[in-house]
N, C-alpha and C positions, 0 to 999 in steps of 0.2 A: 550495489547491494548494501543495505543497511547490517552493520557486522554487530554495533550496540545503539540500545534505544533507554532513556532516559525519562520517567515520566512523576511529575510532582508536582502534589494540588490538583491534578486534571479531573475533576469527576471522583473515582473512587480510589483514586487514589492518593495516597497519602502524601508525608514528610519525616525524613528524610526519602530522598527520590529513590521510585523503585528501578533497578537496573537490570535489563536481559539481555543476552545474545544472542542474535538470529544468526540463519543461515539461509540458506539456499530454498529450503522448505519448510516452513513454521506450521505446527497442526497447535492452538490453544485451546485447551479442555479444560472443565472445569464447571460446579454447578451454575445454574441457573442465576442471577444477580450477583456472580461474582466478578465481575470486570472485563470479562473476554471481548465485548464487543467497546467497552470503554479504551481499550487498546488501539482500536481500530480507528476507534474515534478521535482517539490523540493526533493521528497521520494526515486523516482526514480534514482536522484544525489544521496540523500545522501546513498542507495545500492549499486551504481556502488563504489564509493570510498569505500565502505569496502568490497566490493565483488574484487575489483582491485587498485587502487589511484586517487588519485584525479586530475590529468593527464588526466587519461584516462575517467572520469565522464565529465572532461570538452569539452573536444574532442567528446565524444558520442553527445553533445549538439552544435559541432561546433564551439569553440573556447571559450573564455574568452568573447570577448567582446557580444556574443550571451548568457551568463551565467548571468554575470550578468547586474544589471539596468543601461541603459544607461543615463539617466537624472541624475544619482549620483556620474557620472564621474569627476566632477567638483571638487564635496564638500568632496566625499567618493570613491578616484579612485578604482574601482574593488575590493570592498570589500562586501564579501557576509557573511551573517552570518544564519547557521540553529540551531533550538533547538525544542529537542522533550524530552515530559514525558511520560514513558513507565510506564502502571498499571501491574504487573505480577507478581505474588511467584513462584519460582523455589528451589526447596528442591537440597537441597548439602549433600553427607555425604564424606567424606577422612580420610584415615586412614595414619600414615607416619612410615612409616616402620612395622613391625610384633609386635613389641613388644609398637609403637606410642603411644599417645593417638590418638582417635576419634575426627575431627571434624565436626561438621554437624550442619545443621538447613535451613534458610529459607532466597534467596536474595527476597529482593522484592521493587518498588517505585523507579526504575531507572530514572535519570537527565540526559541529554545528551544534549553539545555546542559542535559547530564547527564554528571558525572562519576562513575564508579562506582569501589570499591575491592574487588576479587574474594575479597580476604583470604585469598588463599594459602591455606594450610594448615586457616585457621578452616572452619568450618562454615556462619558466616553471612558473606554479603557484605555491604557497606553503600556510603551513598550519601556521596561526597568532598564534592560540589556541586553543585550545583542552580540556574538563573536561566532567566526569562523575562519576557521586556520587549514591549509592546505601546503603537504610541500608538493614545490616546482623543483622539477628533475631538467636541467639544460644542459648541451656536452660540458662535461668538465665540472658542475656547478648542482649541486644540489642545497635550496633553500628552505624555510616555511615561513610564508606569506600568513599575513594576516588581516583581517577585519576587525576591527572594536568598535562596539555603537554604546554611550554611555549619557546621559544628559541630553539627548537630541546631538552631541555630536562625534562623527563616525570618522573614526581615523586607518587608513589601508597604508601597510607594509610595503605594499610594492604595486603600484599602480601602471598600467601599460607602457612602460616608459624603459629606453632601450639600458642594457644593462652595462656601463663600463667597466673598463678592466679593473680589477680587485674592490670594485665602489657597488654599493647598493643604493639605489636611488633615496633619496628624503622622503620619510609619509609625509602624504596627502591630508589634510582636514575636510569635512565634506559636513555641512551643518545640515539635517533633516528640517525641514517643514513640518511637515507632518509626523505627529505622535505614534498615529496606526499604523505607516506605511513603512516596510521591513527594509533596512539599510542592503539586507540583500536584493531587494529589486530596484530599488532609487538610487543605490550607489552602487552597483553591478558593472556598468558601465567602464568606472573608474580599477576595477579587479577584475581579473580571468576564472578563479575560484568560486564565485559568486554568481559569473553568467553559468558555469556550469552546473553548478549544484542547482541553482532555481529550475533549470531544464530538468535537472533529474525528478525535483519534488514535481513539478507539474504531469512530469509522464506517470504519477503512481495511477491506479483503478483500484475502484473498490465497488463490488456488488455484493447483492445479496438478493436473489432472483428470485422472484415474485410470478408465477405461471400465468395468472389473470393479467400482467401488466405485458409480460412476455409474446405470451399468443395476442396480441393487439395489433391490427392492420396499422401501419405506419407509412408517412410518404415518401417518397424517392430523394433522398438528400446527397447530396453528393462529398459532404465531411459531417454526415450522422458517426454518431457516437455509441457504441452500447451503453445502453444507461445505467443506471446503477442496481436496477429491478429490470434488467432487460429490455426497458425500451428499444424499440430500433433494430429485434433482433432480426425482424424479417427485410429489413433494407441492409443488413450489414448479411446476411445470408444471401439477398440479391447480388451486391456489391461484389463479392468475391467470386474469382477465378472459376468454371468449370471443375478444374483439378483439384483446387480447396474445398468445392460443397461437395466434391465425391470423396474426399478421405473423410471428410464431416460425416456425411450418409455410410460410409463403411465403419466410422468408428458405432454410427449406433446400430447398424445391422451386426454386431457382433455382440452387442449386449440387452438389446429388445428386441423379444420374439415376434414372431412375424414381419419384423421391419423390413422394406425393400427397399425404399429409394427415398430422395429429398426432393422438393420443388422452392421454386417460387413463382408467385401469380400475382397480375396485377386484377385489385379488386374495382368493380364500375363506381362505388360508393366512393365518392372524392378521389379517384386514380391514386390509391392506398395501394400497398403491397402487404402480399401475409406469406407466411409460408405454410407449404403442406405436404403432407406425410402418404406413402404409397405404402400399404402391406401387400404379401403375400396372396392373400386369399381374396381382396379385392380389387373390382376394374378401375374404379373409380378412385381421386387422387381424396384426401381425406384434408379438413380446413383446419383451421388450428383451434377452432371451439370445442372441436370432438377428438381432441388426442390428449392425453391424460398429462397430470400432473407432472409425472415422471418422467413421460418420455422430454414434456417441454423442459423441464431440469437439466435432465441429459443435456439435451439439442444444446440449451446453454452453457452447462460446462464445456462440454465438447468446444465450443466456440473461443470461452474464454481461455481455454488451455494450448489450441491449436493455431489462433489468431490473433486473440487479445495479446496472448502473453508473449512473440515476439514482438510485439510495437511498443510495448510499455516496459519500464523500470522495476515495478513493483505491482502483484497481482494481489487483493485481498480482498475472499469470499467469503462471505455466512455460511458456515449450514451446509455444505452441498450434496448431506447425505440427504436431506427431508424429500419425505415422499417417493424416494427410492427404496427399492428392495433391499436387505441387506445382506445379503449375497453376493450384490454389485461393489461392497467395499473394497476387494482387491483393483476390481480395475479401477475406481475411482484414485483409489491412490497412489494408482499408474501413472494416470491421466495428469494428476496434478505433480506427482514426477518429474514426469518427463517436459512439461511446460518447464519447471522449474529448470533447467538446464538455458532456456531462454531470459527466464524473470525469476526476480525473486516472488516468494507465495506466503502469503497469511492466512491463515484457514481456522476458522472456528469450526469447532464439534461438541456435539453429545452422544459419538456415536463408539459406543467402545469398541465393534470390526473394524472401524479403521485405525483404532490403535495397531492393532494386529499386524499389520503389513506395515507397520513406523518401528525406526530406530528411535531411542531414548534420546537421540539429541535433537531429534527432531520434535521432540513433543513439550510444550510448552505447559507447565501445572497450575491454576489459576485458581486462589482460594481469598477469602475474604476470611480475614482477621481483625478481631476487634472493628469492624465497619472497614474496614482498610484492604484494595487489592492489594495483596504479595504474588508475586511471579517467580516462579524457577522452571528448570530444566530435570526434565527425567530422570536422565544422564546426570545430574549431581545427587541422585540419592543415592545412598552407601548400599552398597551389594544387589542392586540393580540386576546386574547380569546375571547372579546366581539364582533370584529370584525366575527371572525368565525361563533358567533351565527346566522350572515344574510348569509356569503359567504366561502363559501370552499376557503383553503390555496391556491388552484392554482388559483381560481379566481382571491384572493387579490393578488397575483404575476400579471397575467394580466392586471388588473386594476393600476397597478403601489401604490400601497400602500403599500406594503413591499419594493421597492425599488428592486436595481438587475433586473432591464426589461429585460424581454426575446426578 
């Protein structure tokens, strides 16, 4: 779980870097072009660079000058800097050779910086700096390991290498080739901290579910993906267990009237699959062109909160109230509850009932000053709680007394 996120230069965001705390369930509010979804997009970047280079994170966003803040062109040409605190224990055991000793124990409290240079004018960007630090728990022996990437070259603390009695091994030097290519994926190998944390960024998801893209026949994949607009919803609804598409189908007969049951069918049109919907009052099983907005929103949260979110590290949705009723905002914020106990969750809103059913630390305040996103926590404005006792959290959002207008 990311415990603190660090973002500067990114888009609309400024210098010195803005800093938040997350938890277990993030809801970010806030008006219209003020940053919430630039948030998103910060994570987003920093997956794509270790899922590919940072070339190609830039590019996905449209260039350098679309990347990062343009009012800091001046002071800070195209420099972007991201940092995140990862909460996680991951157990290690390694043996080195047959006759080795054993090494084993517990990474856990991952630090991770990236400083990037946009390079202006150039063509390519490149990476200023790089570090992340982890301690390793062993019996007897607690350390913190490190990364440093500085100049093109990447020096590690403590590379696989067995540990003797009261000696820590000598850093490693490891020269990069490559300017894009993140010292966490090309020199991972040479650190245990490093294979672990890129595992982590790679399992994040992010959607923002799109009905038109959603209700679309798709073909039988066998490692399809939910897309990020719901592609694939009806091959990953195939996919899954009897037992899983019936708690799916029972989560929305309790919140869409009429609803009875869930299908999937295989379509004659290119042996596509789609899913489809049974009510009550008809015989006939209904296609996914003719079931409304809402319910196909549902059908996709329901999925990413019951399925997505134990397979993945981190779960982060647009919107998931649009096109919903809002009278649905209690269970909605059940739904993403209760996944949250599996993943962690980032949730954009404009939806003030789901303030209603949030604690103040869970709600993230998103305001644009002076051109500049600023971020805080609910839970740090003064007398908060007393405020509560006249007016529910979405009110006070309304009402403009938390700040962040919707």
């Amino acid at each position: 779980m990311i415990t603190e996120l660090e973002i500067e230069g990114f888009k609309s965001f400024g210098s010195p870097a803005e800093k938040i705390e997350l938890g277990p369930l993030n809801f970010i509010v806030g008006a219209n072009a003020s940053g919430k979804t630039n948030l998103l997009h910060a994570l987003r970047f920093l997956q794509n660079t270790v899922n590919h280079d940072v070339s190609y994170a830039v590019s996905e966003l449209g260039g350098s000058a679309e990347v990062s803040n343009k009012r800091l062109h001046h002071d800070e040409p195209n420099r972007v800097r991201l940092s995140i605190k990862v909460e996680k224990e991951l157990r290690f055991s390694h043996s080195y050779g047959l006759q080795g000793p054993e090494d084993k124990g517990v990474v856990r409290d991952f630090s991770y910086e990236l400083a990037l240079d946009l390079g202006g004018n150039r063509a390519t960007p490149s990476i200023e700096a790089e570090s992340l630090s982890a301690e390793i728990v062993r019996p007897g022996q607690t350390s913190t390991e490190r990364l440093t990437r500085d100049d093109g070259e990447v020096v590690i603390s403590d590379p696989l290498l067995p540990i003797g009695v009261g000696k820590q091994p000598h850093p490693i030097t490891v020269s990069m080739q490559e300017s894009t290519r993140l010292a966490l994926v090309e020199a991972g190998f040479f650190f245990r901290p490093a294979i672990m944390l890129r595992d982590e960024i790679r399992n994040w998801s992010f959607h923002n579910i799109i009905p038109g893209v959603a209700r679309q026949p798709y073909r039988e994949q066998p490692d399809a993906v939910l897309g990020s607009a719901g592609e694939n919803l009806a091959t990953i609804l195939h996919r899954m267990t009897a037992e899983d598409r019936a708690s799916i189908a029972q989560g929305l007969r309790s919140i869409v009237p009429g609803f009875k049951d869930l299908k999937t069918a295989k379509l004659p049109i290119e042996d596509t699959l789609a899913f489809q919907i049974v009510e009550d009052a008809l015989n006939a099983a209904i296609n996914p062109i003719s079931v409304s907005d809402g319910t196909v929103r549902l059908l996709a949260l329901l999925v990413l909160t019951t399925w997505i979110a134990p397979r993945a590290s981190l779960v982060a949705i647009e919107e998931p109230e649009n096109g919903v009723h809002p009278h649905l905002a209690e269970n909605i914020v059940d739904m993403l509850r209760s996944a949250s106990e599996h993943s962690q969750l980032i949730v954009t809103t404009h939806e003030p009932d789901l303030l209603d059913h949030l604690e103040p630390s869970e709600v993230i305040l998103c305001d644009k000053e002076d051109g500049f996103t600023k971020l805080r926590k609910a839970s740090s404005i003064a007398d908060i709680e007393q405020f509560r006792q006249h007016f529910s959290l979405g009110e006070l959002w309304e009402q403009g007394v938390v700040g962040a207008i919707p």
